[in-house]
MIGUDO-602138 format. One line per 5 residues: number of its first residue (from 0); their letters; for each residue x, y, z of C-alpha. Coordinates in nm, 3 decimals, decimal comma, always signed. Layout:
<nukes>
NUM) A) X Y Z | ...
</nukes>
This chain:
<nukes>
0) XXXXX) +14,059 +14,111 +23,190 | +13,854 +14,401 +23,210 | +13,984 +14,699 +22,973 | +14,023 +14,946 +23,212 | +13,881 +15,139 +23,553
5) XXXXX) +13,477 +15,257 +23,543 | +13,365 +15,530 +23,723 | +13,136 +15,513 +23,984 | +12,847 +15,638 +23,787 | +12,958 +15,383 +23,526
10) XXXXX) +12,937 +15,120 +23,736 | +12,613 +15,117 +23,843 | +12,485 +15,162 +23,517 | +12,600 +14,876 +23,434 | +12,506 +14,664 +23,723
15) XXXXX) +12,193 +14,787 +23,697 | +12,154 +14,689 +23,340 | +12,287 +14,326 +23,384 | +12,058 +14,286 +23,718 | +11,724 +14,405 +23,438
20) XXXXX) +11,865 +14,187 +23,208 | +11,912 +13,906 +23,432 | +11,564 +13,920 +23,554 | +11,379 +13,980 +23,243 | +11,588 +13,841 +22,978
25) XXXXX) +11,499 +14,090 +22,745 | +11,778 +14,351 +22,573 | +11,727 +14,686 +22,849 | +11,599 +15,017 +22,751 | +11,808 +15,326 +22,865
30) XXXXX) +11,481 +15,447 +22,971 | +11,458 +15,162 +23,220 | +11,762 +15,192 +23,344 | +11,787 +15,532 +23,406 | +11,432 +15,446 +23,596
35) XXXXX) +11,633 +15,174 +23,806 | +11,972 +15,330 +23,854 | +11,850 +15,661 +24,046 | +12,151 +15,855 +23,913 | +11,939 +16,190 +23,907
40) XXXXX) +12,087 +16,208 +23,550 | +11,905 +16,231 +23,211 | +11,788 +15,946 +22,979 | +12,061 +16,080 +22,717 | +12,323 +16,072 +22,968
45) XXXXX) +12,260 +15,714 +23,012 | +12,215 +15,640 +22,652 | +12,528 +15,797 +22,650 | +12,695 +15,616 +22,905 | +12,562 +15,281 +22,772
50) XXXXX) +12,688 +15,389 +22,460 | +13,022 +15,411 +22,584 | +12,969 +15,071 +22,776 | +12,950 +14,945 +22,411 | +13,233 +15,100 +22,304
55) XXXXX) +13,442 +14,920 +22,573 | +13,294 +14,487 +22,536 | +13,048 +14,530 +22,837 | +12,728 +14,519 +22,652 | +12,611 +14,448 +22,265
60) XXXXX) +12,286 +14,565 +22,129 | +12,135 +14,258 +21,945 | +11,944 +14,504 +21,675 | +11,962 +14,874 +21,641 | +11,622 +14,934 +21,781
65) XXXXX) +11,669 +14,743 +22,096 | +11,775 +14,770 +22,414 | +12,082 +14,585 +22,518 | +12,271 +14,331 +22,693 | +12,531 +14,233 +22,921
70) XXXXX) +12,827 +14,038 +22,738 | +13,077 +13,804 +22,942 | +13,293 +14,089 +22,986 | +13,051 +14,281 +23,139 | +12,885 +13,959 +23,376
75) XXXXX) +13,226 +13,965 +23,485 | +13,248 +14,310 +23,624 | +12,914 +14,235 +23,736 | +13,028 +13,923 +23,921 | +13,368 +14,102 +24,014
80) XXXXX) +13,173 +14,398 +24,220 | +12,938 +14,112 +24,389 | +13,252 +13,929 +24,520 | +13,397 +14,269 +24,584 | +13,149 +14,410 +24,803
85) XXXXX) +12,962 +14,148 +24,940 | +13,005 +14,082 +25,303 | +13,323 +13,935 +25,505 | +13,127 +13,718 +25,696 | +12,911 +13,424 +25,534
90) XXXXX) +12,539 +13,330 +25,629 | +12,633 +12,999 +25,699 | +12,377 +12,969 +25,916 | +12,091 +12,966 +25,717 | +12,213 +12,738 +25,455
95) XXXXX) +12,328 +12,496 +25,758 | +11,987 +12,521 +25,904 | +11,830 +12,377 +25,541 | +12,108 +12,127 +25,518 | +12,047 +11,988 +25,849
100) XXXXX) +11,685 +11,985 +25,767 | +11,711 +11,794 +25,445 | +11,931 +11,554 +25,563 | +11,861 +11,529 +25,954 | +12,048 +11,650 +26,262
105) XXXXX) +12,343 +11,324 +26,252 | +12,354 +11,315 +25,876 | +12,628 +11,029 +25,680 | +12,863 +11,253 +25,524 | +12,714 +11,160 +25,135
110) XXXXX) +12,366 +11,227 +25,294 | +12,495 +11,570 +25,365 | +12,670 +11,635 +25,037 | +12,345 +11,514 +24,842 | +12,138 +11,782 +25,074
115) XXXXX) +12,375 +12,004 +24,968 | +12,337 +11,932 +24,581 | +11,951 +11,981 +24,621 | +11,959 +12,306 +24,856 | +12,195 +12,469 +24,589
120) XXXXX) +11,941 +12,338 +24,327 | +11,662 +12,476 +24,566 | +11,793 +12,810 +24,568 | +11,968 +12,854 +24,254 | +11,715 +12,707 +24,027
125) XXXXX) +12,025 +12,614 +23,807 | +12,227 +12,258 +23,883 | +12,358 +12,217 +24,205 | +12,599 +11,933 +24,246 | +12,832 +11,828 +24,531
130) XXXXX) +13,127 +11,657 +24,510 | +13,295 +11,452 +24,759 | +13,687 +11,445 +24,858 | +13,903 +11,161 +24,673 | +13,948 +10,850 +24,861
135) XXXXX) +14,322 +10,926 +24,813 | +14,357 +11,224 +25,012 | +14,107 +10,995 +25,320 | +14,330 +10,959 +25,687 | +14,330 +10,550 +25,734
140) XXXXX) +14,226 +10,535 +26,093 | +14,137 +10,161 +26,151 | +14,003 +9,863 +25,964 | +13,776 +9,604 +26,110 | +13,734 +9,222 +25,979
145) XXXXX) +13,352 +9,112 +26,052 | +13,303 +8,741 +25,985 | +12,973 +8,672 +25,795 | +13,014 +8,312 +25,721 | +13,331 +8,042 +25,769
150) XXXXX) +13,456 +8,229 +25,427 | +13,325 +8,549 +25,391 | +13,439 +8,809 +25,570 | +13,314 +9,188 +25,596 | +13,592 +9,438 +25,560
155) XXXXX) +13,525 +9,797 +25,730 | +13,762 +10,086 +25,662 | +13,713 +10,411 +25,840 | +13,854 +10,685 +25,740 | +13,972 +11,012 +25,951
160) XXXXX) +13,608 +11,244 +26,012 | +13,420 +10,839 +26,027 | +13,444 +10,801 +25,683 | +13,349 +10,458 +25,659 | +13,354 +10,193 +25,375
165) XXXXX) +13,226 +9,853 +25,321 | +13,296 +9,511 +25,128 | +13,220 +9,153 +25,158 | +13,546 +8,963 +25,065 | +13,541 +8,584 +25,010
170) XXXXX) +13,852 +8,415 +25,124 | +13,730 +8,061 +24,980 | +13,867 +7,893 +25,265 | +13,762 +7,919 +25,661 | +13,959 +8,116 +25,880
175) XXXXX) +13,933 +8,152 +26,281 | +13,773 +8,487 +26,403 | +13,980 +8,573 +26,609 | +14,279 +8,531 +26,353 | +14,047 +8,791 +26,181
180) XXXXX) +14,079 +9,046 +26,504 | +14,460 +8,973 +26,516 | +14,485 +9,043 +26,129 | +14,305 +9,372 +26,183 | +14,496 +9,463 +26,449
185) XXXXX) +14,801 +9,435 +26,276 | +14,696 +9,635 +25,985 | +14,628 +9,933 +26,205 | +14,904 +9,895 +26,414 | +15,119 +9,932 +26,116
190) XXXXX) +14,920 +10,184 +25,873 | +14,670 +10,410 +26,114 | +14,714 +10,775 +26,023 | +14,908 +10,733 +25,667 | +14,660 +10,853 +25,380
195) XXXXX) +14,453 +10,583 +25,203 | +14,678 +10,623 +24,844 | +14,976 +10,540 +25,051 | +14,852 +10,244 +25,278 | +14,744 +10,116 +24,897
200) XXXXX) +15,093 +10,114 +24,781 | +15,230 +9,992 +25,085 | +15,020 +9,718 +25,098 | +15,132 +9,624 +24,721 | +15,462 +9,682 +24,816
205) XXXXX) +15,482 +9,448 +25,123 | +15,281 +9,183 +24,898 | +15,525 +9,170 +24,620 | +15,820 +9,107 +24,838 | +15,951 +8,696 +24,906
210) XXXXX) +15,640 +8,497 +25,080 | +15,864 +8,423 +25,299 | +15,902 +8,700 +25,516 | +15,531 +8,660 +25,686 | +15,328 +8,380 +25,836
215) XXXXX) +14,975 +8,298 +25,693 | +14,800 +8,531 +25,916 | +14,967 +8,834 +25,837 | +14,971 +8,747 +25,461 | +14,586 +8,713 +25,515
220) XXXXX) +14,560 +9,016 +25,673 | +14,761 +9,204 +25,385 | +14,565 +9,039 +25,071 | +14,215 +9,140 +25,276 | +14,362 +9,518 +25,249
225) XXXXX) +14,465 +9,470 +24,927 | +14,103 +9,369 +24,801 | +13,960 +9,608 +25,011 | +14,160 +9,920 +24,879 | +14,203 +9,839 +24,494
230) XXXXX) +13,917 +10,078 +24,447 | +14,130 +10,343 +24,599 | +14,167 +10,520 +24,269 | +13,798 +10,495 +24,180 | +13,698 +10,843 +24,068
235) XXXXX) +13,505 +11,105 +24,372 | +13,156 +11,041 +24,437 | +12,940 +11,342 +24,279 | +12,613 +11,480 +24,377 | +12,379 +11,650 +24,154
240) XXXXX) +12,049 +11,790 +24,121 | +11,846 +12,000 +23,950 | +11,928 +11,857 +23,616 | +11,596 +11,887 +23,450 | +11,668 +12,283 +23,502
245) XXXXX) +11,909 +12,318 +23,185 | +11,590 +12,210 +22,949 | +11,343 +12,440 +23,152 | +11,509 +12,770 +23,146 | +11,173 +12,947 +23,006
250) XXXXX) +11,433 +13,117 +22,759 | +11,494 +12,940 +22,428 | +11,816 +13,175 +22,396 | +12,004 +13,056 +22,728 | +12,131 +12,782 +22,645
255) XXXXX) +12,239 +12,669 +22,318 | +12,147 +12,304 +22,197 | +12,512 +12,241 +22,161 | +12,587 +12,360 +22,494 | +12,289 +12,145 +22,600
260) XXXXX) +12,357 +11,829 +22,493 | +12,755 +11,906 +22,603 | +12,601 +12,012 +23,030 | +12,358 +11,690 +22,958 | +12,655 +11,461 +22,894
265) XXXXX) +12,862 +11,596 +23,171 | +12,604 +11,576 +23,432 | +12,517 +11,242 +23,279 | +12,907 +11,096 +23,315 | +12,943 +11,301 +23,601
270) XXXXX) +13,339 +11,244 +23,646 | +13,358 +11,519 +23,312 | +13,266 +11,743 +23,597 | +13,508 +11,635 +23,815 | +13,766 +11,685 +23,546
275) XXXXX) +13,601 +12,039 +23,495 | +13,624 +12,191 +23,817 | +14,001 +12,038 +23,907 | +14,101 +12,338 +23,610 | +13,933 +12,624 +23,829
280) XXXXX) +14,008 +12,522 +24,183 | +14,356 +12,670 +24,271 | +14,261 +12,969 +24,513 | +14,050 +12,993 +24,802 | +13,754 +13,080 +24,831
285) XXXXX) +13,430 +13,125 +24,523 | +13,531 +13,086 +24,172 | +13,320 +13,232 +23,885 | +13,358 +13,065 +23,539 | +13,161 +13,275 +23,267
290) XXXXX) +13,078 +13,190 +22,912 | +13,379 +13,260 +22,701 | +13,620 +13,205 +23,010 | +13,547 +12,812 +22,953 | +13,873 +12,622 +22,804
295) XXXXX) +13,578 +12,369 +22,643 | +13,460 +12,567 +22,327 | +13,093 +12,390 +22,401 | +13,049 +12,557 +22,754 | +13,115 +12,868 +22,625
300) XXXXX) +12,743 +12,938 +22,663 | +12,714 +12,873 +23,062 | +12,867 +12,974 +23,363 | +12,994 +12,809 +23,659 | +12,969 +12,885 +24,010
305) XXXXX) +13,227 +12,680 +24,276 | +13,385 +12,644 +24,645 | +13,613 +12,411 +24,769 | +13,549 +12,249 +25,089 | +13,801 +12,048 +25,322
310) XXXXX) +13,916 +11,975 +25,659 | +14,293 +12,020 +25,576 | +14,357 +11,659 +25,479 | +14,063 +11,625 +25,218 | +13,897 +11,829 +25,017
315) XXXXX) +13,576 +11,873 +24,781 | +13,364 +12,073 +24,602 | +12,968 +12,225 +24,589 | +12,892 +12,446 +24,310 | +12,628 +12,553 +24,073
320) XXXXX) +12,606 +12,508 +23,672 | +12,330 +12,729 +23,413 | +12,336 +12,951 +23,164 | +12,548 +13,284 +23,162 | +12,215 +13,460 +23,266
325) XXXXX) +12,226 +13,363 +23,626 | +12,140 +13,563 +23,933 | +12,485 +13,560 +24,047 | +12,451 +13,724 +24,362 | +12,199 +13,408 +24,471
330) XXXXX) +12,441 +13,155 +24,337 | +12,740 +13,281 +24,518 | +12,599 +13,297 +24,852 | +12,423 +12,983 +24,866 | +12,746 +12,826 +24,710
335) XXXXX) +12,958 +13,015 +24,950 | +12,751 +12,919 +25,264 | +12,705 +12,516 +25,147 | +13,119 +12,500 +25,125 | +13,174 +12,648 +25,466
340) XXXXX) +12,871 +12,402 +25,628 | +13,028 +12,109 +25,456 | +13,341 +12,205 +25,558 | +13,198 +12,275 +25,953 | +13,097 +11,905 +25,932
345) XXXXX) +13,423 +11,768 +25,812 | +13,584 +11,950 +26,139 | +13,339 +11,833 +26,409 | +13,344 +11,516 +26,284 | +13,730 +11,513 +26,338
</nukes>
């Protein structure tokens, strides 16, 4: 993406510029960055240089008396060097330590993810959100059948990591409870360890064929499984906070009211999100989106900041969404350090 190799020198010109820019949100004076960079070179040289800079797509100068500012091109060298040079090992810690404070020591796994939404928020000052794995990719481990009346019967499912789900299913007619234990105990027999997507279709499957082939108990036990799992496509459950952050920039110029009303929407429908990130989500590790790298014309004016999570079997997502004028460098590590405690808790709880 990037038109060719910088030098050194160039380099931190540059970063230096974008970091100014970043913090002030004002176009940069040469003069200031030649203050900042500590080059031991002249003004002119870095007028030069930033010249030059330009020249190449990294920076624009908004009128010919001003200073100037990054463009995507050149938050993405930014953002390239940060992921470049930052360190191999993560402070998971420390993001870990404010999880487990916002959401106790023996969180629920939502209670986690919606910590992690509002640490992200906390430290990014931009939208945090937090999205959890797909019911499809869950491990079935067991189901349990808790009578609640001669009718109504409580279905638990727990998935793999103690996932657990609830519903209160009314059979309209009584059955015995401890048909209800035999019922369950068939369902795991037959399904424990086969993803929740497949124990779905199976379940369909085994329901569609002649009546015939199984006693009222174990067609009981299959139509509970069936009621309880025809959610199992129901989209991922999302997190987010912070969203009062993408009016209250403090810079009318951030974020265009197009671009606005488009982040507003998505946070607002939530599952446009979901959609969003499954584009950008193919390697390991953080992904940067920036400005003009957005396939959606309308987020063209914000940038996105994302890790997957998983456990192996399932996997999610905890990122940050603001304007292209982001401190990066704060919204990568927090992002980077949320995935990898997420992830942590999937693994002990397995």
């Amino acid at each position: 993406m990037n038109p060719g190799p910088l030098s050194e020198r160039t380099r931190r010109v540059l970063a230096v510029l974008v970091r100014e820019y970043i913090d002030s949100g004002e176009p940069v004076a040469s003069a200031a960055v030649c203050r900042r960079a500590g080059l031991g070179v002249s003004s002119a040289t870095v007028r030069n240089i930033l010249a030059q800079l330009e020249d190449m797509g990294y920076v624009s100068q908004p009128h010919t008396s001003a200073g100037r500012i990054p463009t995507d091109l050149g938050y993405r060298y930014y953002v390239d060097m940060l992921l470049d040079t930052r360190r191999a090992t993560r402070d998971v810690t420390t993001v870990e330590a404010r999880l487990r404070e916002q959401a106790g020591e023996a969180p629920l796994f939502d209670q986690l993810l919606s910590s992690a939404s509002h640490v992200i928020f906390e430290v990014s000052h931009h939208v945090g959100f937090a999205i959890a794995p797909s019911d499809q990719q869950a491990i079935f481990q067991r189901i349990e059948f808790v009578p609640i009346s001669e009718s109504r019967v409580l279905v638990v499912t727990v998935a793999r990591g103690n996932h657990v789900s609830q519903k209160v299913v009314d059979l309209s007619e009584p059955i015995d409870p401890a048909a209800l234990t035999q019922a369950a105990n068939y369902l795991n027999a037959e399904f424990a360890g086969l993803p929740l997507a497949e124990v779905r279709q199976l379940v369909l499957a085994r329901l569609e064929q002649e009546r015939t082939l199984y006693d009222k108990l174990r067609a009981v036990a299959l139509q509970l499984a069936r009621t309880t799992l025809e959610s199992i496509d129901s989209p991922s459950s999302v997190h987010i906070d912070g969203a009062s952050s993408l009016a209250d920039t403090g810079d009318t110029a951030a974020v265009s009211l197009s671009t606005l009303h488009t982040l507003l929407r998505m946070v607002e429908e939530k599952q446009r999100l979901v959609q969003l990130l499954d584009a950008y989500l193919d390697g390991p590790g953080v992904a940067v989106v920036i400005g003009g790298e957005h396939q959606d014309p309308q987020l063209r004016g914000c940038s996105l900041v994302v890790a997957k999570y998983g456990d192996g079997a399932r996997r999610g997502a905890v990122g940050v969404i603001g304007p292209t004028r982001m401190h990066y460098s704060r919204a990568i590590n927090v992002v980077d350090g949320a995935a990898a405690a997420v992830a942590r808790f999937l693994r002990d709880q397995n």
